[in-house]
C-alpha positions, 0 to 999 in steps of 0.5 A: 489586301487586309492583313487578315487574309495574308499568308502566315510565313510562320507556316510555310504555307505556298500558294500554288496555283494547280488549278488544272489538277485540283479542277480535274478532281472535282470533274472525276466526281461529276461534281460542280459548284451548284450540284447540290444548291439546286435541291436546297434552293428549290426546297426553300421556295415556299418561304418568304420572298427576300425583299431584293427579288424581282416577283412581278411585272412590276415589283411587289411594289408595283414599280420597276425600280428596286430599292434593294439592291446593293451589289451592283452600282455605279462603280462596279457596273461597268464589270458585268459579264455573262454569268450563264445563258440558257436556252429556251422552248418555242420559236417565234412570238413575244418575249415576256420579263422573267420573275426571280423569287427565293433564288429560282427565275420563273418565266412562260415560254412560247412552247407552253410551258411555264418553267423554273430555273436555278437562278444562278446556273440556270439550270432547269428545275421544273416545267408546267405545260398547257398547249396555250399557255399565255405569253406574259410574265408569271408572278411570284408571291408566298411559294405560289406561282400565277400563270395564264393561258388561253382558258386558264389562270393557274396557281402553281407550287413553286417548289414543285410546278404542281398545280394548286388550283386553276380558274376556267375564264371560259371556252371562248377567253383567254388570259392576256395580262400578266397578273398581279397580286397584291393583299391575297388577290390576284387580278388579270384581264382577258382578251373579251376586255374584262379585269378579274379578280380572285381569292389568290390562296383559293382561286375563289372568284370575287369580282369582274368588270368589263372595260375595253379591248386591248387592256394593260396589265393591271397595276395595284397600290394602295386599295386601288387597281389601275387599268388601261384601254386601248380600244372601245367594246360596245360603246366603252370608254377608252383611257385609263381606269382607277377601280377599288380593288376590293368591289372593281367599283369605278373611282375615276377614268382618264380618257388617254390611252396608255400602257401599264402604270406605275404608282410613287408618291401619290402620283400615277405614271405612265406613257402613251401612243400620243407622244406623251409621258403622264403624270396623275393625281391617284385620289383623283386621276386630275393631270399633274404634268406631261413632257413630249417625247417626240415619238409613241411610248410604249414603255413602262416607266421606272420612277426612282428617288424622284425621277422618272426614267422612260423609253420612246419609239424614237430611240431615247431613254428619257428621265424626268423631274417626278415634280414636274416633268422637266427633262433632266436628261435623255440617252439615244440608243439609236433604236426603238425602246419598246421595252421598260427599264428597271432601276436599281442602285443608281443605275438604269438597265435598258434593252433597245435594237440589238442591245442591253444598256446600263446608265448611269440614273444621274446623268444619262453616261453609258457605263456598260453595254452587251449585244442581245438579239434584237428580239428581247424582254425589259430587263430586271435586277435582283440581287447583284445580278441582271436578267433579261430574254431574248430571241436568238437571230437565226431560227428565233428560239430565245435564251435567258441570260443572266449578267454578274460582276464576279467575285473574287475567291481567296483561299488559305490553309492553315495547319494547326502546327508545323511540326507534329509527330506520328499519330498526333491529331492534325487540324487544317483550316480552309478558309475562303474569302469572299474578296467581292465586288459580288456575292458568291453563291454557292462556293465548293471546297475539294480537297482529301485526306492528306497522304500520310494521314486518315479522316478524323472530322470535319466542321463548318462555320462562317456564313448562315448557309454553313453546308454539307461535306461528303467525306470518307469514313472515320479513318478512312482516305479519300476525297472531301467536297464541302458545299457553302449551300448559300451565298456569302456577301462581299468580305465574308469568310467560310471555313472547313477545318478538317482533322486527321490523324498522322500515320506517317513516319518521321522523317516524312512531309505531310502536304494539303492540296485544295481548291475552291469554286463557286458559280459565280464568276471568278475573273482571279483564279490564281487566290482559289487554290493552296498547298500547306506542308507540315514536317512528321518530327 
């Protein structure tokens, strides 16, 4: 351990661990770590997305790799543990991929209900109902959250769930792609085999085209929206459709039907009911390579620094060259990989049968698994933390679950003298330390005003969040709860200091108990508690 965060003999301090005691006094307050995050994140949800967030389908970037994550890798992955799971409404039907914007998971259910959960607890902020809500992913952009149903593509506030606009497709369509948005257009297609696209801020509608039956989820880069095919309407072609995003105009078609694409590098990617994995020129749709799989792809590929990772009917999570399409190595879930993997940091997440998998993305080694009903989404990474839903195996009703690394939580007080005198002002400080591997959201300091002593003040620094405290009034006693309201990164230090004044004689000890938590996971909770006593001369 680094010698800053080392007891001090100078002052005695013992670390104690009192857990039970110190833990009872934050439940004799219905206190919990994240009681006053959930108010704070959701006021917040308006803002910019942090570039780590997992806001679409397919990323904002239109992949299902994340460039930004940093918490978890190859070297810690191995660690994940469940760090909440929460149920959801509705039985039966499909089980499409959570979103995750600016702390809060976005996700429609099969009850009708488009819901919105405290990304770290899990707990429910909001619920938007309409009776045939669509049963794809939302997606996320500037504080707006776009959902579709049987009549309906719906902008939501995703601070709130109240509706700020809604598009009437018709009596006789539905939504049934999970949108995209992308430079203030949303796009969607529709169960009669139309792509839309409208205004995002308004709902204005700009532009529609017909294209087939049994349409992919659009994809958008670079000017040019990508759809697929799977089935001909009235003599329509079938294959995959590369469009002008602004005017829907045709660019170029590919007559191979596939599932939603992914775009990297000028290159377009995607999988097939032939067998094959494709990869396109996007100037003109010209076929670049393709690999066999042996079995039908109905996953969406993850394309990262130069690879292309894939699941297949047959079991196998492949990747390939990106260049070439050379195979570079292949996993064997021993199930059907009918979900698409998500990539972050050098690790591959995939879900197959009845479990979620982590690979290492360099050679295909198993580095963690977790059972999951056999009834799941694709997996996502956002932020040190892995999210993914799936359908309980007894009456079908499903769960999200999040999975973390943990951190672990050291605490110290350090009173500003070992000796004072009656009536003096005494200062405690109360850093925590954040000793990793992850971050830990939303810490909680619980102590009191020491026996022998009455409030003065109270200060916070260390990380942005800094936080609140409830305390007693000015010279007053009692219990002080201090919330970080943010998340401190591995190796990051939040500190109270807390001021009394000594009213005890001399003679007397005057001793400080506290205790810290975060919802976080903390393997360690023998570093979260500490006791400090000073001698009244």
């Amino acid at each position: 351990m680094d010698s800053s965060i080392r007891v001090d003999d100078k002052f005695r301090i013992v670390l104690i661990v009192t857990i039970t005691s110190l833990w009872l006094m934050l439940a004799t307050t219905n206190t919990r770590a994240h009681a006053q995050a959930s108010d704070d994140i959701s006021n917040s949800a308006a803002a910019a997305s942090s570039p780590a967030d997992w806001t679409q389908l397919l990323r904002d970037n239109m992949q299902r790799w994340n460039p930004y994550e940093t918490v978890l890798g190859i070297s810690n992955v191995g660690s994940l543990q469940l760090r909440w799971k929460s149920p959801i409404g509705g039985t039966g039907g499909s089980h499409p991929q959570p979103v995750v914007a600016n702390g809060i998971m976005f996700f429609n259910s099969n009850d009708g209900n488009v819901y919105a959960l405290n990304a770290s607890t899990g707990a429910r902020l909001w619920s938007y109902f309409d009776a045939f809500l669509g049963i794809d992913s939302p997606a996320v952009v500037n504080g707006v959250v776009y959902a579709g149903s049987y009549h309906f593509l719906y902008a939501l506030n995703a601070t709130t769930g109240t509706k700020l606009w809604s598009y009437n497709i018709s009596d006789t369509d539905a939504v049934s792609s999970s949108p995209a948005v992308a430079n203030g257009v949303v796009y969607f297609t529709t169960a009669r085999g139309s792509l839309t696209a409208l205004n995002a801020g308004t709902g204005a509608y700009m532009w529609s085209r017909g294209i087939g039956g049994g349409l992919s989820s659009p994809a958008v880069a670079n000017g040019v929206v990508y759809i697929s095919a799977a089935q001909s309407l009235f003599g329509s072609d079938t294959g995959l459709f590369a469009l002008n995003a602004s005017t829907g105009a045709s660019l170029w078609h590919f007559a191979i039907v596939g599932g939603t694409v992914v775009v990297a590098n000028g290159v377009v990617y995607f999988g097939s009911v032939d067998q094959n994995v494709y990869a396109l020129s996007v100037s003109t749709g010209a076929r670049l390579w393709s690999y066999n799989t042996g079995a039908r792809v109905g996953s969406t590929p993850a394309v990262a620094n130069g690879v292309v990772y894939i699941g297949a009917d047959n079991g196998d999570v492949h990747a390939l060259n990106a260049n070439t399409g050379a195979k570079l190595w292949s996993y064997a879930t021993g199930n059907q990989v009918y979900t698409s993997p998500a990539v972050g940091n050098g690790v591959v997440y995939a879900t197959s049968g009845d479990h979620l998998y982590a690979l290492n993305a360099d050679t295909g080694t198993l580095l963690w698994s977790y059972l999951i009903g056999p009834d799941h989404s694709s997996p996502i990474i956002a932020d040190g933390v892995v999210y993914v839903r799936e359908a309980d195996t007894g009456n079908g009703e499903g769960t999200l679950d999040a999975f973390s690394v943990g951190t672990d939580l050291f605490l110290r007080i350090s009173p500003s003298a070992t000796t004072v005198h009656q009536g003096d002002l005494l200062t405690y400080a109360f850093p925590v330390w954040n000793l990793g591997p992850g971050n830990a959201d939303f810490e909680v300091l619980n102590t009191q005003v020491p026996a022998g002593t009455i409030f003065d003040y109270i200060r916070i620094s260390g990380t942005p969040g800094l936080g609140t405290c409830t305390r007693p009034e000015y010279h007053g006693t009692g219990q002080i709860i201090c919330h970080e309201n943010s998340a401190m990164a591995p190796n990051t230090t939040w500190t109270v200091r807390l001021t009394v004044k000594v009213t005890a004689g001399a003679g007397s000890t005057i001793t400080a108990n506290a205790a810290t938590m975060a919802d976080t996971p903390d393997p360690n909770l023998a570093n979260n508690t500490a006791t400090a006593s000073v001698k009244v001369q």
